[in-house]
BATIBA-283324 format. One record per residue (C-alpha): residue in one letter; x, y, z. Coordinates in nm, 3 decimals. Layout:
# BATIBA-283324
atom type->A&px->X&py->Y&pz->Z
...
END
This chain:
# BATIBA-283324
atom type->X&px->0.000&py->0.000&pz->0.000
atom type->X&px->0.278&py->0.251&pz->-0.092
atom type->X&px->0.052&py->0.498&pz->-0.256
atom type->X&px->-0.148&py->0.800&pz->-0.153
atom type->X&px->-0.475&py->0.574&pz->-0.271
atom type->X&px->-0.586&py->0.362&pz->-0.514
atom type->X&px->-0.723&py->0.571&pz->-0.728
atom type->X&px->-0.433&py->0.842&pz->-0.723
atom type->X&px->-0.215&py->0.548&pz->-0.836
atom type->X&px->-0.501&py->0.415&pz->-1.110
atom type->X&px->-0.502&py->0.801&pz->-1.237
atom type->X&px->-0.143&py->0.830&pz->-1.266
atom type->X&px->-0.140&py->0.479&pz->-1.459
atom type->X&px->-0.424&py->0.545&pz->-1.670
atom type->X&px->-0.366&py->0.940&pz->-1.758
atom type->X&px->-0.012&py->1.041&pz->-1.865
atom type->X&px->-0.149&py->1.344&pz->-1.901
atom type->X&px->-0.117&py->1.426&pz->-1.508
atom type->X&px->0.240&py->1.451&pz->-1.543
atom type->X&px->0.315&py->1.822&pz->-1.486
atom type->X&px->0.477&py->1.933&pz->-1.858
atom type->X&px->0.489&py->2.308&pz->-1.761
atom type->X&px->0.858&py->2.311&pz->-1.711
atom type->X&px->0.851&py->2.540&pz->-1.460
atom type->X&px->1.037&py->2.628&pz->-1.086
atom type->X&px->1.402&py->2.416&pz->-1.217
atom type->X&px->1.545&py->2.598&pz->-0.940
atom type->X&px->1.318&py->2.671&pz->-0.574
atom type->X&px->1.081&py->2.934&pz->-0.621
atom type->X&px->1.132&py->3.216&pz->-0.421
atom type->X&px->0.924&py->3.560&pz->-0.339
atom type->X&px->0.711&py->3.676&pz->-0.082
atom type->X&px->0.403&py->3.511&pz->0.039
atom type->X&px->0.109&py->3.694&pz->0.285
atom type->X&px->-0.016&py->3.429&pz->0.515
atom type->X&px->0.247&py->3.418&pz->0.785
atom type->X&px->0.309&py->3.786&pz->0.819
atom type->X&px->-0.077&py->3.916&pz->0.774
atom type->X&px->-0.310&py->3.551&pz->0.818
atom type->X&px->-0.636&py->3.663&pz->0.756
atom type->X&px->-0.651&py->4.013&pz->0.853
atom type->X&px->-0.971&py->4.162&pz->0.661
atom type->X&px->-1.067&py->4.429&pz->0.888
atom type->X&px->-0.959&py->4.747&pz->0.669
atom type->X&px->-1.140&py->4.944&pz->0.875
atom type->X&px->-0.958&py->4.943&pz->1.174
atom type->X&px->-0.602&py->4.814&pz->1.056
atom type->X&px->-0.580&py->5.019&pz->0.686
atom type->X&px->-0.218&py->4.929&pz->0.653
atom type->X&px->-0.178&py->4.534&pz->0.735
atom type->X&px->-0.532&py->4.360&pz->0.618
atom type->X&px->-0.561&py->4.111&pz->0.291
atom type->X&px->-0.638&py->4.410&pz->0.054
atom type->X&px->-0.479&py->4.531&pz->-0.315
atom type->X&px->-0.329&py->4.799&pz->-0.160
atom type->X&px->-0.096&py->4.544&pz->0.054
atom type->X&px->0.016&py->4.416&pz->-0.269
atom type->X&px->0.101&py->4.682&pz->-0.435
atom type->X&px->0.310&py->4.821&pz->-0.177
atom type->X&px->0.447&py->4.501&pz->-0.114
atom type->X&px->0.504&py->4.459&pz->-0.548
atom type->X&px->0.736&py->4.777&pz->-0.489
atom type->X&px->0.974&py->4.689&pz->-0.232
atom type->X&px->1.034&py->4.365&pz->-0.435
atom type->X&px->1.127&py->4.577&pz->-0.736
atom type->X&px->1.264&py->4.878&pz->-0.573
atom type->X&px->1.468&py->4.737&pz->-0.275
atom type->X&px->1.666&py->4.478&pz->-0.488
atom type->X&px->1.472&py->4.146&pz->-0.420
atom type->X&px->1.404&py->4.107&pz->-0.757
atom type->X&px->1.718&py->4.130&pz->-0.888
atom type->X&px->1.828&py->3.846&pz->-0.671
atom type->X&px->1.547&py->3.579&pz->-0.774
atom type->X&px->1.259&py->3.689&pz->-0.550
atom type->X&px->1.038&py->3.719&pz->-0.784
atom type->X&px->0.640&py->3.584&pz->-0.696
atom type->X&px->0.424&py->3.755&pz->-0.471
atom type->X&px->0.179&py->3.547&pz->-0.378
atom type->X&px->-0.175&py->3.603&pz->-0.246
atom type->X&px->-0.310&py->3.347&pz->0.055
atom type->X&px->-0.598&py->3.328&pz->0.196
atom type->X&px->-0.915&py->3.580&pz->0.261
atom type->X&px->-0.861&py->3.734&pz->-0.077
atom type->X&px->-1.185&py->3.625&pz->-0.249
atom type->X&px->-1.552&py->3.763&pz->-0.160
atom type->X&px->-1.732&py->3.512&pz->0.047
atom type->X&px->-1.972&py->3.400&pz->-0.220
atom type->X&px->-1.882&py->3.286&pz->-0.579
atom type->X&px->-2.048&py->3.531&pz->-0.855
atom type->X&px->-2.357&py->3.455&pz->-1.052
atom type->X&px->-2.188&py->3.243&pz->-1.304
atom type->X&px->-2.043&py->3.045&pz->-1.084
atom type->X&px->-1.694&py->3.208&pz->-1.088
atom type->X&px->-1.439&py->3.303&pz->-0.797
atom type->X&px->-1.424&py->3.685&pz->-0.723
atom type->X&px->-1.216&py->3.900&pz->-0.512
atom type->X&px->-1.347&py->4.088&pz->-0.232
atom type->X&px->-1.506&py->4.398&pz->-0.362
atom type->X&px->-1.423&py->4.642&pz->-0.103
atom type->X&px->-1.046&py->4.519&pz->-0.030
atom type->X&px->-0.921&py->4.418&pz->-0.445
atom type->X&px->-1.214&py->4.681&pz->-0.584
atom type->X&px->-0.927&py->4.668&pz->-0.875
atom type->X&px->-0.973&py->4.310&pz->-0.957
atom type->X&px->-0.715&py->4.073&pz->-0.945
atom type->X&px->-0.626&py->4.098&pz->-1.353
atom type->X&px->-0.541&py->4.459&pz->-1.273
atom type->X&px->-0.293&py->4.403&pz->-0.979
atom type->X&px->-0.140&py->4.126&pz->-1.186
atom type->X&px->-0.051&py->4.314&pz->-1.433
atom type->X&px->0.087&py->4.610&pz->-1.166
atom type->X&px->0.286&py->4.306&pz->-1.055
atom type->X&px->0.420&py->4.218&pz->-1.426
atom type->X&px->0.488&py->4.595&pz->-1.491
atom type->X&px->0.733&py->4.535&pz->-1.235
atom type->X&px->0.928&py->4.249&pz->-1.385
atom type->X&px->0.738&py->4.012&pz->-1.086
atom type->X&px->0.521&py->3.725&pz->-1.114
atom type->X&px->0.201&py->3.709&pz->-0.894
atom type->X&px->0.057&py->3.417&pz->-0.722
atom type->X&px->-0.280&py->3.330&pz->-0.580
atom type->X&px->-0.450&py->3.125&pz->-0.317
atom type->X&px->-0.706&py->2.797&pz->-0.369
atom type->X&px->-0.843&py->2.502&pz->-0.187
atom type->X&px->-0.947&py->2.205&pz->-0.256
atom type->X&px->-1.301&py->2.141&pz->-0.072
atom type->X&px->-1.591&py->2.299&pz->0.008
atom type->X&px->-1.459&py->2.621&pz->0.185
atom type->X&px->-1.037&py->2.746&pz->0.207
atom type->X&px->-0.925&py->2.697&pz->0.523
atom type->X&px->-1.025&py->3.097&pz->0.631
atom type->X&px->-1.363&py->3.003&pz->0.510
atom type->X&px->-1.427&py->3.167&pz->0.212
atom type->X&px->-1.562&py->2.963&pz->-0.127
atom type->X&px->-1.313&py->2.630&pz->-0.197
atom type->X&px->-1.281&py->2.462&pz->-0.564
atom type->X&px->-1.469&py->2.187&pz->-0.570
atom type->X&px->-1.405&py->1.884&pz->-0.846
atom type->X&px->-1.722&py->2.045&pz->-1.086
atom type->X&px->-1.488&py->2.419&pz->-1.030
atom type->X&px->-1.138&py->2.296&pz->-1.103
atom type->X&px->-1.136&py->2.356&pz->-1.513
atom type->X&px->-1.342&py->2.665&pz->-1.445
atom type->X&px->-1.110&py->2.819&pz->-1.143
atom type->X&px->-0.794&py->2.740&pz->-1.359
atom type->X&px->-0.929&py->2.915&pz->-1.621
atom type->X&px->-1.028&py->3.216&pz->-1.432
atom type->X&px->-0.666&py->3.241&pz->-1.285
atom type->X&px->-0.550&py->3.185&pz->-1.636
atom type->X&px->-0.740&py->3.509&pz->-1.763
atom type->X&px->-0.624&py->3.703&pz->-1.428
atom type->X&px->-0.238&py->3.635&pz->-1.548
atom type->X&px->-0.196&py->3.440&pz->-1.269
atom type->X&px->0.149&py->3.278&pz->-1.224
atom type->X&px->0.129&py->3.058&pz->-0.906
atom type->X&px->-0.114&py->2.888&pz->-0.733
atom type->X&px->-0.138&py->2.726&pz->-0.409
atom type->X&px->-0.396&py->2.465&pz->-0.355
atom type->X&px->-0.465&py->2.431&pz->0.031
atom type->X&px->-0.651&py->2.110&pz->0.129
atom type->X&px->-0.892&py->2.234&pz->0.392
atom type->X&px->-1.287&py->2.010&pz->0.374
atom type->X&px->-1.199&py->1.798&pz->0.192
atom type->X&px->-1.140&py->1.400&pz->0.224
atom type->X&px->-0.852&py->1.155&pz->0.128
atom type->X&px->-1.047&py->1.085&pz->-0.186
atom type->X&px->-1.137&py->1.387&pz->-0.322
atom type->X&px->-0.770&py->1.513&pz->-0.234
atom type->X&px->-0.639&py->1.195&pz->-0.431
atom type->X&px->-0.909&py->1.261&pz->-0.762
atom type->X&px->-0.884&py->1.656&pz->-0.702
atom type->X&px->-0.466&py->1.731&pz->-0.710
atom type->X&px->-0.401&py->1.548&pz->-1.035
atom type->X&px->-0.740&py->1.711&pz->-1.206
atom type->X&px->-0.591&py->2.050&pz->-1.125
atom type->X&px->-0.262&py->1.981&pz->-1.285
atom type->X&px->-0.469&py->1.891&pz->-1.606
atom type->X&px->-0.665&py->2.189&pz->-1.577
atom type->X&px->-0.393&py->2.396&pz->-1.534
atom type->X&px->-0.197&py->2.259&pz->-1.850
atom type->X&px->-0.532&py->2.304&pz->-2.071
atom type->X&px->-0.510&py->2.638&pz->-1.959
atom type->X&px->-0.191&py->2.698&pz->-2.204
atom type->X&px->-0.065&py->2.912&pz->-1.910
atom type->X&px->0.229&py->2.845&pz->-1.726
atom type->X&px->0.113&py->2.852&pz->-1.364
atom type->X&px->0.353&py->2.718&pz->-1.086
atom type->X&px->0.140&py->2.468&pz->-0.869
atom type->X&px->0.232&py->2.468&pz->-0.550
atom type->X&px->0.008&py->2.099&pz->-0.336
atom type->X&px->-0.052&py->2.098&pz->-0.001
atom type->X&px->-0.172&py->1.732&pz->-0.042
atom type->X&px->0.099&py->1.499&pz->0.130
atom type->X&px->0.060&py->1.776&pz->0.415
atom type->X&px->-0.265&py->1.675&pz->0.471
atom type->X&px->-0.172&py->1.290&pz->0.494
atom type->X&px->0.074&py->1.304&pz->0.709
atom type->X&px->0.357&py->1.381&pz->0.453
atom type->X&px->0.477&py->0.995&pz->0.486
atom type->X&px->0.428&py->0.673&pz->0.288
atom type->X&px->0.250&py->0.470&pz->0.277
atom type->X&px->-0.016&py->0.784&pz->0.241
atom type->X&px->0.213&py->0.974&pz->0.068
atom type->X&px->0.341&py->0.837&pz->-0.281
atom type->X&px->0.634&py->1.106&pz->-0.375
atom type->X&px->0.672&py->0.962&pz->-0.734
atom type->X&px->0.342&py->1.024&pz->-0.829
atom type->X&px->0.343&py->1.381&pz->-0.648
atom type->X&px->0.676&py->1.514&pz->-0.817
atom type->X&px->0.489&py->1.392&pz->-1.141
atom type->X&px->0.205&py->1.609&pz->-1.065
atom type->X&px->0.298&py->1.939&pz->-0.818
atom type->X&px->0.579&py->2.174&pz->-0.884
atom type->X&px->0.600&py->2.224&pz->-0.514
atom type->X&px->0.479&py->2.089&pz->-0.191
atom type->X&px->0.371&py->2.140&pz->0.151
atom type->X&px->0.481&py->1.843&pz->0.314
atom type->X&px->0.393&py->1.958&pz->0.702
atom type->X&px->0.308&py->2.186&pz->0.924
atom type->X&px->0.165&py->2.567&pz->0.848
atom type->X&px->0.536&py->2.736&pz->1.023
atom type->X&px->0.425&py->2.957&pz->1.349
atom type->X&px->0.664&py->3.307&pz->1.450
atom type->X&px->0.875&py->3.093&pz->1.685
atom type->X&px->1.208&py->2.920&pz->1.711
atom type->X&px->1.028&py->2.598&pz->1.825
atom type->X&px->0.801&py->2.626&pz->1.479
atom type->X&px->1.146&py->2.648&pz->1.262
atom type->X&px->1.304&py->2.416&pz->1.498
atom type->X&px->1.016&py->2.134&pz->1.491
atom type->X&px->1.000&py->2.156&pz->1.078
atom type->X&px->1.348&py->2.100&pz->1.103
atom type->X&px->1.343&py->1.783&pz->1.297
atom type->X&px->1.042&py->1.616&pz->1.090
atom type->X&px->1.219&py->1.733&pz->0.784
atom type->X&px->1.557&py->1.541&pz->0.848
atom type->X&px->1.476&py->1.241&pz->1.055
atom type->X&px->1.248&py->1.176&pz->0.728
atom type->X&px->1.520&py->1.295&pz->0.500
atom type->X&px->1.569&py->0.890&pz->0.376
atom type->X&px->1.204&py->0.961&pz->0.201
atom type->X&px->1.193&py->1.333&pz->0.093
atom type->X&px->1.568&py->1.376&pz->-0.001
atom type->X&px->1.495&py->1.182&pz->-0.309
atom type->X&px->1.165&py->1.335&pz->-0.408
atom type->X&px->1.275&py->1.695&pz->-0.459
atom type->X&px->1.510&py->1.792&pz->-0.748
atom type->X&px->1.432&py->2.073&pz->-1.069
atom type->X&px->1.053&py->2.102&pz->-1.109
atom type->X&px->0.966&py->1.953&pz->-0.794
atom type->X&px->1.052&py->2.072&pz->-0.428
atom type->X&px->0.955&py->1.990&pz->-0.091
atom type->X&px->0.797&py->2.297&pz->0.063
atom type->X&px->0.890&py->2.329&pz->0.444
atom type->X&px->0.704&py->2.644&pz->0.414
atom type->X&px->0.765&py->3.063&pz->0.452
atom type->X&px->1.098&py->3.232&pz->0.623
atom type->X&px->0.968&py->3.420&pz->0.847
atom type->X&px->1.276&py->3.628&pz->0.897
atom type->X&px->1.201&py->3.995&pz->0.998
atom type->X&px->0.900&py->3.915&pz->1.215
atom type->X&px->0.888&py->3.914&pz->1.541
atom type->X&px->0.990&py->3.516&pz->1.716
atom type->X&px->1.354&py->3.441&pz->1.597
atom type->X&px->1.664&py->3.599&pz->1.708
atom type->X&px->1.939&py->3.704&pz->1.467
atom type->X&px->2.133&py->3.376&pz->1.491
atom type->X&px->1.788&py->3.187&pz->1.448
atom type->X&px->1.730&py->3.385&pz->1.159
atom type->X&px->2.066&py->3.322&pz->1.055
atom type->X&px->1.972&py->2.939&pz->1.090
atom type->X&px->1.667&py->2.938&pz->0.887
atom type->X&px->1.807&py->3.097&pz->0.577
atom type->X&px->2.067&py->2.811&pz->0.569
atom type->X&px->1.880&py->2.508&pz->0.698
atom type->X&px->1.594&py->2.620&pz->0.435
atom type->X&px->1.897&py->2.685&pz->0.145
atom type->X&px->2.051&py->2.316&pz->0.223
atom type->X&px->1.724&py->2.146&pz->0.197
atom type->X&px->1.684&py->2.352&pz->-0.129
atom type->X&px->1.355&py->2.468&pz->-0.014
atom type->X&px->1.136&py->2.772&pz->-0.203
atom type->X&px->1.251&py->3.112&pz->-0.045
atom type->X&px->0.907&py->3.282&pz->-0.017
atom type->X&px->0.925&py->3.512&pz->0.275
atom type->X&px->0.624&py->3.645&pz->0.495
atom type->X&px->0.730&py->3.970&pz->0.639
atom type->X&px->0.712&py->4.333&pz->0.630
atom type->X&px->0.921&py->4.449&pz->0.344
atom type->X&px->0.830&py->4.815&pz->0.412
atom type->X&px->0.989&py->4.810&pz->0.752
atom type->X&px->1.224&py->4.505&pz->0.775
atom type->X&px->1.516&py->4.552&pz->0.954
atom type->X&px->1.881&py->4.611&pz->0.799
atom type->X&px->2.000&py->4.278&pz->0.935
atom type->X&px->1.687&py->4.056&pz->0.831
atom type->X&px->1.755&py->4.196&pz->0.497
atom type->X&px->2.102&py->4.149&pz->0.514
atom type->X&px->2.053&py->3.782&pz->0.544
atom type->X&px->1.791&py->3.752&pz->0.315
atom type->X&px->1.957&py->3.920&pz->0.052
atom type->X&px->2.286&py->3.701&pz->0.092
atom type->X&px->2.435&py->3.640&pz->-0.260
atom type->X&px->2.616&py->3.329&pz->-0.189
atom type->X&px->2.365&py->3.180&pz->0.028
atom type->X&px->2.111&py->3.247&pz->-0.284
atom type->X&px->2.347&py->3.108&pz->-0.522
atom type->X&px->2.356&py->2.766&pz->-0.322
atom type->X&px->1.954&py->2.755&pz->-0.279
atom type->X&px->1.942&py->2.800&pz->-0.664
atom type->X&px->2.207&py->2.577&pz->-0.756
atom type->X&px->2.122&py->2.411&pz->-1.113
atom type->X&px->2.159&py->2.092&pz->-0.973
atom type->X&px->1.884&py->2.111&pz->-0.745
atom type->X&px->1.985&py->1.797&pz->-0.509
atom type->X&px->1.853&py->1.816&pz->-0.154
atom type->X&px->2.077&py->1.854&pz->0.139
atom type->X&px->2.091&py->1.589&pz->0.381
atom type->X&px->2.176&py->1.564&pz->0.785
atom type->X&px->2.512&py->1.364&pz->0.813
atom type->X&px->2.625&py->1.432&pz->1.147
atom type->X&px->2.433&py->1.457&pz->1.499
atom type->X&px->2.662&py->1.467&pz->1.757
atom type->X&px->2.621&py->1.404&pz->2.144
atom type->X&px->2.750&py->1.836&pz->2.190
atom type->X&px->2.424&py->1.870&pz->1.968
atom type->X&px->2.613&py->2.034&pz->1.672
atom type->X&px->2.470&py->1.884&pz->1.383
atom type->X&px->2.611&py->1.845&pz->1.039
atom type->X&px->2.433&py->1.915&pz->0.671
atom type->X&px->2.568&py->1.874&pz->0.332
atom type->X&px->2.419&py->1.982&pz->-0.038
atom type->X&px->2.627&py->1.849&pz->-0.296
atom type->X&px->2.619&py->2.138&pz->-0.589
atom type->X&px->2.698&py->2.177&pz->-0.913
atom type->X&px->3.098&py->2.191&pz->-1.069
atom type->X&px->3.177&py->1.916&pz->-0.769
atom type->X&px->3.122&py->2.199&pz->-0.504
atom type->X&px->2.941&py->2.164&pz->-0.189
atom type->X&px->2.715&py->2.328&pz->0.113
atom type->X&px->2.805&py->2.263&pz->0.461
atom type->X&px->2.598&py->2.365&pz->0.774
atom type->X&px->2.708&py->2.323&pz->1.100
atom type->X&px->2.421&py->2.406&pz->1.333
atom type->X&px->2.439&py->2.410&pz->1.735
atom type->X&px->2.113&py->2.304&pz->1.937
atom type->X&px->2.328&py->2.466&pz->2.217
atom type->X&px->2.155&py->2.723&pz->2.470
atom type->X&px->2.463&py->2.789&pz->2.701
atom type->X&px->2.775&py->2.964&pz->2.468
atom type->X&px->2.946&py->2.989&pz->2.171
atom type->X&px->3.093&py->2.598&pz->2.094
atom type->X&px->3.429&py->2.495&pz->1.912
atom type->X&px->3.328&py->2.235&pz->1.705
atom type->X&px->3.651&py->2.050&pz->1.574
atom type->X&px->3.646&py->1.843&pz->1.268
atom type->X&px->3.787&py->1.731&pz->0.905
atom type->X&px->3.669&py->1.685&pz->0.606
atom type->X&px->3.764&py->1.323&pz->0.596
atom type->X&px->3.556&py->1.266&pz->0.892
atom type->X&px->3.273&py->1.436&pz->0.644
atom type->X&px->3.334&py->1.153&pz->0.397
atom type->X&px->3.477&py->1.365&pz->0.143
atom type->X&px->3.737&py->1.249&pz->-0.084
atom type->X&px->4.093&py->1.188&pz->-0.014
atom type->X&px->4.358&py->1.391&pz->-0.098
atom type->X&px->4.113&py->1.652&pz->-0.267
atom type->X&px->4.222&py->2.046&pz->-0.148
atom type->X&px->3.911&py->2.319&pz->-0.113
atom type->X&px->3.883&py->2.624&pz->-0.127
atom type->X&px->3.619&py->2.725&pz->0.164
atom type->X&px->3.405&py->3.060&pz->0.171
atom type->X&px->3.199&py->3.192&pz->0.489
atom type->X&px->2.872&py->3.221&pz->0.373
atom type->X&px->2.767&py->3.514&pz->0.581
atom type->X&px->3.126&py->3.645&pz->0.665
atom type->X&px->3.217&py->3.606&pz->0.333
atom type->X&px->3.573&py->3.529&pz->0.416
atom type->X&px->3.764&py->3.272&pz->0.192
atom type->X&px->3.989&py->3.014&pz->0.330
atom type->X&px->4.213&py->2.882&pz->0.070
atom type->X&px->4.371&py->2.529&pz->0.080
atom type->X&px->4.210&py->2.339&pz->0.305
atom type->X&px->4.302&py->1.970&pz->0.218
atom type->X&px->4.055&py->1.688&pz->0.316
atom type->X&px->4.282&py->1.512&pz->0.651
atom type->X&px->4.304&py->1.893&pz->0.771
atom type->X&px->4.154&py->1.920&pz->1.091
atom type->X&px->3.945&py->2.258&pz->1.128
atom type->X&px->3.729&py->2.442&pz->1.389
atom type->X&px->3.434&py->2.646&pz->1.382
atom type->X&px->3.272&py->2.833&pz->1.661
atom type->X&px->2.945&py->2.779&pz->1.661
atom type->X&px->2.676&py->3.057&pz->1.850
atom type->X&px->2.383&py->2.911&pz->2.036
atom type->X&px->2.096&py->2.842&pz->1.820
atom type->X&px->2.334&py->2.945&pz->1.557
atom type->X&px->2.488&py->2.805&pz->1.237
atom type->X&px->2.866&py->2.851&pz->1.026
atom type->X&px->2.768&py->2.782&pz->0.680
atom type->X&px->3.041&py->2.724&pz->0.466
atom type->X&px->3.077&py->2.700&pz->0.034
atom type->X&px->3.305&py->2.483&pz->-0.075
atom type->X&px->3.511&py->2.475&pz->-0.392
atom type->X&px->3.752&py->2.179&pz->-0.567
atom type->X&px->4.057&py->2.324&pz->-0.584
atom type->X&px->4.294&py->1.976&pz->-0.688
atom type->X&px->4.131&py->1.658&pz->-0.660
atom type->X&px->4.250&py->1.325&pz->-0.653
atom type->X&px->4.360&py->1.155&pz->-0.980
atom type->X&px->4.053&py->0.875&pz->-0.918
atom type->X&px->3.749&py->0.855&pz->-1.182
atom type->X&px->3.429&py->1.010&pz->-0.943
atom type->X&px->3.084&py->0.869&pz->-0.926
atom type->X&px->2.804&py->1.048&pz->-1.103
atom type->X&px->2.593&py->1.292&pz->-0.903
atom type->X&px->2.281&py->1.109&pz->-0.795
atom type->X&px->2.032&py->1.121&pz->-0.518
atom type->X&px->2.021&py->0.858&pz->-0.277
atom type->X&px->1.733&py->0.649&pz->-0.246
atom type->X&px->1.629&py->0.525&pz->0.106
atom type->X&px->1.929&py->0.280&pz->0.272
atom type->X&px->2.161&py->0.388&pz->0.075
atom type->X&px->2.516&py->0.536&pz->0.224
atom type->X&px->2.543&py->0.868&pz->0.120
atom type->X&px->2.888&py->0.996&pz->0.022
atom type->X&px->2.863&py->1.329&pz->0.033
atom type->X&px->3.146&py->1.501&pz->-0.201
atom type->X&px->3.046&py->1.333&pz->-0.542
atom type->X&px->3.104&py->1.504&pz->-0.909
END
């Protein structure tokens, strides 16, 4: 029984057509997403500035274009839940809220493409979303798709709220199709597996990456270190199963950075950015963009760490080192035989001198890298796999570092490949 259902698995036999052909997201998507920051904040009246309304977006459109997110890949800004009116129109069709989008949703798409961004929009899959307002039902899907189509819609999240294991395992693949028919490229972005647990035997990731670009996998993320920290642990101790699934055009979702809020400290920030960048996770931040701090932006605007998210490659970080001191280890094998390392402290008492070497990492023999500090930015030439090394690691904190063949050793390498399940993972491959 290592399938979502049945019928998901008799669908994906019988219609090759579910397969997602919209070549789209071959690296993480990444941009800025509502839900976290503002929920479902509709009350205009009394809080102008932060509720779900067009103006939101357009202010939000402009810091992505004018504070240079764009520029570095952020480029969706995505709509979550509340937008709609409560009731669908006449004919059937999805509307925004009149008095909070009295623009229409068409019109602050194309504000958003004027800018040289993308704009994303919110669905579910049931009878109501999950804030209550109208959900797609099966007899909606070609109808909604088509609707989002004609809005210039680029992204679309489909949430899962009311509805059942069935009509999730029927209603995901139909809105791929739909969504294809439509002739527009739309990112689609599943909550599905997230709504059955995010494990086999529920969960069949073969058939998902055939059908989602993207995908919540587990919990909505919360403004707290012991939200990041809790996505984290599910995330890796399941790593075996989802390390495999993700890759270009198909990403596990751990969900939003919320970096620049208001529950992580500036080493826990520091953490998420590279935790989320080694699991090669969609950036899409929920935050304040119009009065974020210098040093949230700092880190969210970190070239080298954005470079590694985005890597071509698109292969999934994995844990390879928990230690008793509870530093933990993470490596993302990149493109050109380069790699990501994280070193991560669970520590709450002081900074902690981690000492280690490469060979203990499993990397190759007699290979010599050069090393960059991800957020220091300071390069460390020459360091030769039996080197020992130390990094000082801050409480709750991480050293990230980017790592670069410099010689290697005269011996053919192994092809780049994920690992499946059981398999020992070697972590410096070409």
């Amino acid at each position: 029984a290592a399938v979502l259902s049945g019928l998901a698995l008799a669908l994906a036999l019988a219609l090759p057509s579910v397969a997602l052909e919209n070549g789209l997201a071959r690296t993480p998507p990444m941009g800025w997403m509502s839900w976290e920051r503002f929920r479902c904040n509709v009350d205009c009246k009394a809080d102008p500035r932060n509720c779900i309304s067009e103006q939101l977006f357009f202010e939000m459109a402009d810091r992505l274009a004018e504070d240079g997110w764009r520029e570095l890949g952020y480029e969706y800004i995505n709509l979550d839940d509340c937008w709609s009116a409560k009731q669908r129109d006449a004919a059937g069709q999805l509307v925004p809220d009149p008095k909070r989008f009295p623009s229409g949703i068409k019109a602050l798409a194309d504000y958003v493409h004027a800018r040289g961004l993308k704009l994303g929009i919110y669905g579910d899959l049931g009878i109501f979303t999950c804030g209550g307002y109208p959900g797609t039902m099966l007899e909606n899907m070609k109808q909604d798709a088509q609707t989002f189509a004609a809005w210039g819609v680029d992204m679309l999240k489909l949430d899962g709220c009311y509805s059942s294991a069935e009509e999730q395992a029927k209603g995901y693949p139909e809105m791929a199709r739909a969504l294809n028919a439509t002739g527009r490229p739309i990112v689609y972005s599943c909550s599905w597996p997230a709504y059955q647990g995010g494990l086999p035997p529920k969960v069949n990731y073969t058939i998902l990456a055939e059908i989602c670009n993207l995908w919540r996998n587990y919990d909505d993320i919360q403004d707290s270190w012991d939200s990041v920290v809790s996505i984290v642990d599910w995330f890796f101790t399941n790593q075996d199963v989802l390390q495999p699934a993700a890759g270009p055009g198909h990403w596990n979702d751990p969900d939003m950075l919320i970096i620049g809020n208001f529950g992580l400290s500036y080493e826990q920030s520091r953490s998420q950015m590279a935790l989320w960048t080694v699991m090669a996770a969609p950036l899409l931040m929920s935050t304040d963009l119009r009065t974020i701090s210098p040093s949230a932006k700092e880190i969210l605007q970190n070239r080298l760490m954005i470079q590694i998210n985005q890597d071509p490659l698109g292969i999934q970080g994995r844990r390879i080192v928990k230690e008793k001191s509870h530093i933990e280890v993470f490596l993302r094998p990149l493109s050109q035989a380069a790699s990501a390392l994280v070193f991560f402290s669970r520590r709450t008492d002081m900074p902690f001198r981690y000492t280690t070497s490469l060979a203990k990492l499993h990397f190759p023999e007699d290979a010599v890298y050069e090393v960059q500090d991800v957020y220091v930015g300071k390069i460390v030439a020459a360091l030769k796999t039996a080197d020992n090394f130390s990094v000082i690691i801050n409480p709750s904190g991480v050293v990230m570092w980017y790592l670069r063949p410099m010689a290697l050793p005269v011996q053919p390498w192994p092809a780049v490949r994920q690992q499946g399940p059981g398999e020992g993972f070697r972590p410096a491959l070409l």
